[in-house]
N, CA, C and O atoms as a GROMACS GRO file, in nm:
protein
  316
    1UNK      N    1  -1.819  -0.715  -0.950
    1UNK     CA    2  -1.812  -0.630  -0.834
    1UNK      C    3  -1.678  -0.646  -0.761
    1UNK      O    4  -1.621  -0.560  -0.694
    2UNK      N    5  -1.646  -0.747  -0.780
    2UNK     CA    6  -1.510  -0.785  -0.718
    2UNK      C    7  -1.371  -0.745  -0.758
    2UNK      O    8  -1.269  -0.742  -0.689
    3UNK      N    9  -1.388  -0.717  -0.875
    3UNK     CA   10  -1.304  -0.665  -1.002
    3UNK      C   11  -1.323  -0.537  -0.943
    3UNK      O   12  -1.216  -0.479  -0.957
    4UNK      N   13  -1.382  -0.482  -0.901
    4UNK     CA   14  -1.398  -0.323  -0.877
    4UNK      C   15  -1.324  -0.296  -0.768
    4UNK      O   16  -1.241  -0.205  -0.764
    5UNK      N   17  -1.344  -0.356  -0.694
    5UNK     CA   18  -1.283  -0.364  -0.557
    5UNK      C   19  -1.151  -0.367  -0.550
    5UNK      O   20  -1.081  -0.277  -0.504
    6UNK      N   21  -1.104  -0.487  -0.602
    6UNK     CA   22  -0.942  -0.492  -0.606
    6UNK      C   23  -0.889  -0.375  -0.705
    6UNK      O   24  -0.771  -0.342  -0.689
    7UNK      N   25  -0.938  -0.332  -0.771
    7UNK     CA   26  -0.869  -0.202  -0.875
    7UNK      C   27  -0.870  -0.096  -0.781
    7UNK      O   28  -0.774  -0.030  -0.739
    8UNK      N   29  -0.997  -0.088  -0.750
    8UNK     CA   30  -1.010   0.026  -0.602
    8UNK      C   31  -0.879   0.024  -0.471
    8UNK      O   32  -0.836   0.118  -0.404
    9UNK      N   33  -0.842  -0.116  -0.471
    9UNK     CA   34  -0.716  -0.135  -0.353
    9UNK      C   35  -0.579  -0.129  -0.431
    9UNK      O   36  -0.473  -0.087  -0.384
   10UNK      N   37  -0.597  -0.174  -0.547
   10UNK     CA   38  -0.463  -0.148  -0.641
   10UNK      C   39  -0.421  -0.005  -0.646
   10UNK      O   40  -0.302   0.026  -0.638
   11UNK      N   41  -0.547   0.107  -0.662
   11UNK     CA   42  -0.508   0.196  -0.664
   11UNK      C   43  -0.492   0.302  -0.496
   11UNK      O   44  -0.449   0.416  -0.478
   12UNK      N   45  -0.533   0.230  -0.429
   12UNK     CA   46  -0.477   0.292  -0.309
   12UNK      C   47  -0.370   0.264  -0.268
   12UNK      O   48  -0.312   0.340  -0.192
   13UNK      N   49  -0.312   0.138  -0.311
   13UNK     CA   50  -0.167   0.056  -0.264
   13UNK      C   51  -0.076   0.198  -0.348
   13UNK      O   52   0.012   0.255  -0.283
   14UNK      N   53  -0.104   0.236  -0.468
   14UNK     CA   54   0.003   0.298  -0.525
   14UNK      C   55   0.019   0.422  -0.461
   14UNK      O   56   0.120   0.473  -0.412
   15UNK      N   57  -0.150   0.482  -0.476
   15UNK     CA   58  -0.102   0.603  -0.354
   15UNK      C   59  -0.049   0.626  -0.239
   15UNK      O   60  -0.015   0.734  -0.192
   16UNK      N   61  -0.040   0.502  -0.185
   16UNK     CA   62   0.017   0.465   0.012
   16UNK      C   63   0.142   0.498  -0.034
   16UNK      O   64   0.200   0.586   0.030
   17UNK      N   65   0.227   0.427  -0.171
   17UNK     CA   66   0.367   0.415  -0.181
   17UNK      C   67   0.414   0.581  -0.242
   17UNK      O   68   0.516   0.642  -0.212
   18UNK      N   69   0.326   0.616  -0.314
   18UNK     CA   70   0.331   0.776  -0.353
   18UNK      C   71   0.369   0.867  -0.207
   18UNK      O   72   0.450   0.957  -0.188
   19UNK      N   73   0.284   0.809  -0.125
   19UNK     CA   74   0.306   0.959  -0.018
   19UNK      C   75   0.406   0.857   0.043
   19UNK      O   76   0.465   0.942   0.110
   20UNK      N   77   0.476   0.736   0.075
   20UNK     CA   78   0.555   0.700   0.143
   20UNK      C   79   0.647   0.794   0.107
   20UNK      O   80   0.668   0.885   0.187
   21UNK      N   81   0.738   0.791  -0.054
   21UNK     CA   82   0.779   0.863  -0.153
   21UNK      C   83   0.788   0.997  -0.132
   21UNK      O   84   0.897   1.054  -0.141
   22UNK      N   85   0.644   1.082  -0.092
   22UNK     CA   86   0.682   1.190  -0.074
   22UNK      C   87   0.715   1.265   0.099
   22UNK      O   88   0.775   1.369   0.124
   23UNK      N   89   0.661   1.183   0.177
   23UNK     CA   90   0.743   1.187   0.367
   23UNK      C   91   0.882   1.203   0.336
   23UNK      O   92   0.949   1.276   0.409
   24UNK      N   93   0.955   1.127   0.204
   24UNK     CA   94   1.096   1.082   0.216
   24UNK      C   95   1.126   1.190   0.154
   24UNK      O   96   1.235   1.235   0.189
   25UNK      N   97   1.073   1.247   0.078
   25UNK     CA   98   1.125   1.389  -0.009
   25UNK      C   99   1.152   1.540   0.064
   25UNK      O  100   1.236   1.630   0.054
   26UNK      N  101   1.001   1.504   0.163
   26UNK     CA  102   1.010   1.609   0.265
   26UNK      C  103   1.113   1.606   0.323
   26UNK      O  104   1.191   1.700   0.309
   27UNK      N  105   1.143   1.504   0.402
   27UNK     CA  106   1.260   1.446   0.491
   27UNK      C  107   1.340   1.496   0.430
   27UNK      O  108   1.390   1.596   0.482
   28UNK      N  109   1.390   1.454   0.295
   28UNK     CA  110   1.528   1.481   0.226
   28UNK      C  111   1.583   1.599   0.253
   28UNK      O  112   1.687   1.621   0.314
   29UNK      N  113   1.460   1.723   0.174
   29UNK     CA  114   1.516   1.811   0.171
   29UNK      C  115   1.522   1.985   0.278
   29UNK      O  116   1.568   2.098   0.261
   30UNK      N  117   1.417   1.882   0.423
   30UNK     CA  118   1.375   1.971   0.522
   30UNK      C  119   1.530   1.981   0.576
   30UNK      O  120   1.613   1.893   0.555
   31UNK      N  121   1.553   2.096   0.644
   31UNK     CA  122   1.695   2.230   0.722
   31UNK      C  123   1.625   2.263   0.786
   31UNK      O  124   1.607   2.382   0.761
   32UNK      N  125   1.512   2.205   0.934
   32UNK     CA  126   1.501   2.229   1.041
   32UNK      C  127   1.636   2.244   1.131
   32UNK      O  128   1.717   2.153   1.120
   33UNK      N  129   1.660   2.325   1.198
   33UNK     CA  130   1.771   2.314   1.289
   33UNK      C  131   1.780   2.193   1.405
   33UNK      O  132   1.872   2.113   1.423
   34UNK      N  133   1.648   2.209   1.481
   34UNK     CA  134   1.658   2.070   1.597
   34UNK      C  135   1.647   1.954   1.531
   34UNK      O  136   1.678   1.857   1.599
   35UNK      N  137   1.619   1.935   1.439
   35UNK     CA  138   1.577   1.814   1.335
   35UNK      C  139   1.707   1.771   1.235
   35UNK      O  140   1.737   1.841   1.138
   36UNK      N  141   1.791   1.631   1.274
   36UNK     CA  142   1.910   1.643   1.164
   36UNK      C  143   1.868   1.580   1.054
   36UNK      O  144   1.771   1.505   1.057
   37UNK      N  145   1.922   1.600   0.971
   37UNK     CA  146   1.893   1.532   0.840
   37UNK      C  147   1.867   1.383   0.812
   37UNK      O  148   1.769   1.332   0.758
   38UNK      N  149   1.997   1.314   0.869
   38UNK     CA  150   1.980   1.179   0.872
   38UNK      C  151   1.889   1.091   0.993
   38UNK      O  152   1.884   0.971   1.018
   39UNK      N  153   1.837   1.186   1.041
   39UNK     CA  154   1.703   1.142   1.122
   39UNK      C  155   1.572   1.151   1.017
   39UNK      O  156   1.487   1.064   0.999
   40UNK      N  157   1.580   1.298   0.947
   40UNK     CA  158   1.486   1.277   0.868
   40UNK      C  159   1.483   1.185   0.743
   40UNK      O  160   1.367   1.158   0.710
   41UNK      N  161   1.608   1.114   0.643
   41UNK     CA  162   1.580   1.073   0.551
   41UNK      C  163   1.595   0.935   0.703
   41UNK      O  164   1.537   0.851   0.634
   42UNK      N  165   1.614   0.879   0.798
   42UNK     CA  166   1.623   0.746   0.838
   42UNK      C  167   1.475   0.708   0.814
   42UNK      O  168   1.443   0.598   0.768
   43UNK      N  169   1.371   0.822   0.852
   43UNK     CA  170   1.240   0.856   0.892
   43UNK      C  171   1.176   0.798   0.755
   43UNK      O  172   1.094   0.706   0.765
   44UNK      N  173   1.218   0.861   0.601
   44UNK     CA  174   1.172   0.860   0.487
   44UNK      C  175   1.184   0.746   0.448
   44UNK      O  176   1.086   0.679   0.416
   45UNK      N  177   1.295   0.705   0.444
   45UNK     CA  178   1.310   0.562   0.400
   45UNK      C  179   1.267   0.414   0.472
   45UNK      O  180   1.281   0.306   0.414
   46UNK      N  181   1.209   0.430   0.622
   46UNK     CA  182   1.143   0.363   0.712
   46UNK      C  183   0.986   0.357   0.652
   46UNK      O  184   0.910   0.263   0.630
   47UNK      N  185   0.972   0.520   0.636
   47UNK     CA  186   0.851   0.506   0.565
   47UNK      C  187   0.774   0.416   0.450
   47UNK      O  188   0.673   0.345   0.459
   48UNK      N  189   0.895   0.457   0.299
   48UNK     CA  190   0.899   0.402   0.213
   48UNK      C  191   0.876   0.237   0.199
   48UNK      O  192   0.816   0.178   0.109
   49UNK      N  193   0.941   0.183   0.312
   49UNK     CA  194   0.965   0.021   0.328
   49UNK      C  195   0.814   0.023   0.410
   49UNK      O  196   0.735  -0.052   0.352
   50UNK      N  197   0.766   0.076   0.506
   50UNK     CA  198   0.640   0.063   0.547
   50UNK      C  199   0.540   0.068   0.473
   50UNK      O  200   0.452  -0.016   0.496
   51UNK      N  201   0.518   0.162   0.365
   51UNK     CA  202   0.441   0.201   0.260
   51UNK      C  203   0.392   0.044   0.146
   51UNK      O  204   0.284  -0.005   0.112
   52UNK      N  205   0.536   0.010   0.118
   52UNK     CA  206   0.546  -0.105   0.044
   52UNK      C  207   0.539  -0.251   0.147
   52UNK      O  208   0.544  -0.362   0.094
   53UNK      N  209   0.530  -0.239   0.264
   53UNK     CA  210   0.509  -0.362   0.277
   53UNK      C  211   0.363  -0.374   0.345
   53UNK      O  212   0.325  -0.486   0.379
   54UNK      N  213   0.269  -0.246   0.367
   54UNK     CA  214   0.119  -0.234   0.415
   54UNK      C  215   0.038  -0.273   0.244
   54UNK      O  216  -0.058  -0.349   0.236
   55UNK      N  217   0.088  -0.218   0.147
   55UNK     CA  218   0.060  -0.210   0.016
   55UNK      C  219   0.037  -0.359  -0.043
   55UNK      O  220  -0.056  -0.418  -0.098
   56UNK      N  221   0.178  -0.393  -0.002
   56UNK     CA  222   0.180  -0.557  -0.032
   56UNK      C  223   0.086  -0.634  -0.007
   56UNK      O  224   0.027  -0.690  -0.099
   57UNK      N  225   0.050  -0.654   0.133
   57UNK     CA  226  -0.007  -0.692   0.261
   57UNK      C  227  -0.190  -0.655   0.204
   57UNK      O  228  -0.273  -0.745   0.218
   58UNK      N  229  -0.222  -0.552   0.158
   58UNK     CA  230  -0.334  -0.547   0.159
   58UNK      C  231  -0.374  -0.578  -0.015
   58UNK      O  232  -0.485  -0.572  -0.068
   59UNK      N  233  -0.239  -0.613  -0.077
   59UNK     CA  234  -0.267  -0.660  -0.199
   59UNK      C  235  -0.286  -0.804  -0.240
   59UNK      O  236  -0.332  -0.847  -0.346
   60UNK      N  237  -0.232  -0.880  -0.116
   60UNK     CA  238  -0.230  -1.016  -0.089
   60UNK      C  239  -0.380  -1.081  -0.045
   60UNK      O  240  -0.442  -1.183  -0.073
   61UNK      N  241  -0.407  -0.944   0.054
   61UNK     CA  242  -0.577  -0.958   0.129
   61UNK      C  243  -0.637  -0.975   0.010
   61UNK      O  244  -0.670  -1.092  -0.008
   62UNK      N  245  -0.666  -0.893  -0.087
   62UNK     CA  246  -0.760  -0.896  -0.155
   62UNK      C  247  -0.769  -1.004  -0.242
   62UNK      O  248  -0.877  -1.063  -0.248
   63UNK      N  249  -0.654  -1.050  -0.327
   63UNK     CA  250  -0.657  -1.123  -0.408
   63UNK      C  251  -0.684  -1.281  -0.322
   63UNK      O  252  -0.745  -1.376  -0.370
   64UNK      N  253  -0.639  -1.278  -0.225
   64UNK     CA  254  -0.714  -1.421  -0.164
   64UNK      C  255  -0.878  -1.402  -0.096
   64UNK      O  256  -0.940  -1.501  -0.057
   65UNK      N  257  -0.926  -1.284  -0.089
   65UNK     CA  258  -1.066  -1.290  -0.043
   65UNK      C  259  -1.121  -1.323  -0.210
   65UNK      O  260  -1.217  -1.396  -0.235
   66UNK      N  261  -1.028  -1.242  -0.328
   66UNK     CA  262  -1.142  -1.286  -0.425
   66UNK      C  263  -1.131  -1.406  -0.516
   66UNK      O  264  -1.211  -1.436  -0.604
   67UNK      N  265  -1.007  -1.480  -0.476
   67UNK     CA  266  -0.980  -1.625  -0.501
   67UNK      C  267  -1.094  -1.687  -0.431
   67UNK      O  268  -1.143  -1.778  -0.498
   68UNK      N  269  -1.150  -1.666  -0.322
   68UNK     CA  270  -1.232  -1.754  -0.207
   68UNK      C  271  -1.386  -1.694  -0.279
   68UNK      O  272  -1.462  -1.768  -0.342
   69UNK      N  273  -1.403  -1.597  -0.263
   69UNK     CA  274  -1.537  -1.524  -0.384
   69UNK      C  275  -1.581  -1.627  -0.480
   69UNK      O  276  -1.694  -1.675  -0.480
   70UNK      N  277  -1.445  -1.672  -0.596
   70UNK     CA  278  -1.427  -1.720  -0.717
   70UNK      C  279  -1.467  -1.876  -0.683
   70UNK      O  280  -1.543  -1.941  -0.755
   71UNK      N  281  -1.412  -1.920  -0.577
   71UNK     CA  282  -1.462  -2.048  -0.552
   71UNK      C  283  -1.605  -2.082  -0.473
   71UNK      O  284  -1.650  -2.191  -0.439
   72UNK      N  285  -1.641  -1.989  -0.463
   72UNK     CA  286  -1.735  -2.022  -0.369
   72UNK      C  287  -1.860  -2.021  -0.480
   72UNK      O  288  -1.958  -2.095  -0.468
   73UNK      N  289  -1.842  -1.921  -0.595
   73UNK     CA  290  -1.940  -1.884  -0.704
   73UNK      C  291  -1.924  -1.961  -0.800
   73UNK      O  292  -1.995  -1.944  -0.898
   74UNK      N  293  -1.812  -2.084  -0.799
   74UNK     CA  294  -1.819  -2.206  -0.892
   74UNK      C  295  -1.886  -2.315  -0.786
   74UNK      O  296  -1.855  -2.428  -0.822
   75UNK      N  297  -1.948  -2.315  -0.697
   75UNK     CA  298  -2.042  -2.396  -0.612
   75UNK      C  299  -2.171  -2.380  -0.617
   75UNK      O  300  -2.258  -2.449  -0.563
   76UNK      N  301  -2.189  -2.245  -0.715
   76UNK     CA  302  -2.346  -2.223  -0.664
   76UNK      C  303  -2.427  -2.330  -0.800
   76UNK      O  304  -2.394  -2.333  -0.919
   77UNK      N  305  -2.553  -2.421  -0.722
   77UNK     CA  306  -2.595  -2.458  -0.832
   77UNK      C  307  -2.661  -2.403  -0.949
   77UNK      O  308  -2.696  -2.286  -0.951
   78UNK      N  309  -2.686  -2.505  -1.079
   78UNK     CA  310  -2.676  -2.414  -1.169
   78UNK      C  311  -2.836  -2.500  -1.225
   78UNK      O  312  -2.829  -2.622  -1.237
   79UNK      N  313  -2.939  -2.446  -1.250
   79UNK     CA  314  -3.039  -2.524  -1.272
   79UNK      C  315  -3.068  -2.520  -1.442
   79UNK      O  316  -3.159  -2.587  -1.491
   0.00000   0.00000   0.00000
């Protein structure tokens, strides 16, 4: 069950970094007039680094809740 879980967060980490990826694309190639460009890619690439370091962060969570899972289920007695 645990195995499910972290694949389940593996694959949301990639999608977080996918749409970071695509804010920055928008950014890139939006020609709003009040809006300058290098506000928008500063925007994209702020993103991108946010994307990857929430991704990280919740990839770290998991694998130590199911390190602690793993130990806790080599405690249970075994009759």
């Amino acid at each position: 069950m645990v195995g499910f879980l972290q694949i389940i967060i593996y694959l949301l980490c990639v999608y977080l970094v996918y749409k970071g990826f695509e804010i920055f694309q928008i950014a890139f190639v939006s020609d709003r007039e009040n809006v300058s460009r290098k506000h928008g890619v500063a925007l994209g690439i702020i993103m991108i680094i946010g994307a990857f370091v929430v991704g990280a962060g919740a990839i770290y969570m998991t694998e130590a809740q199911a390190e602690a899972m793993s130990k806790q289920m080599n405690n249970i007695p075994k009759f």
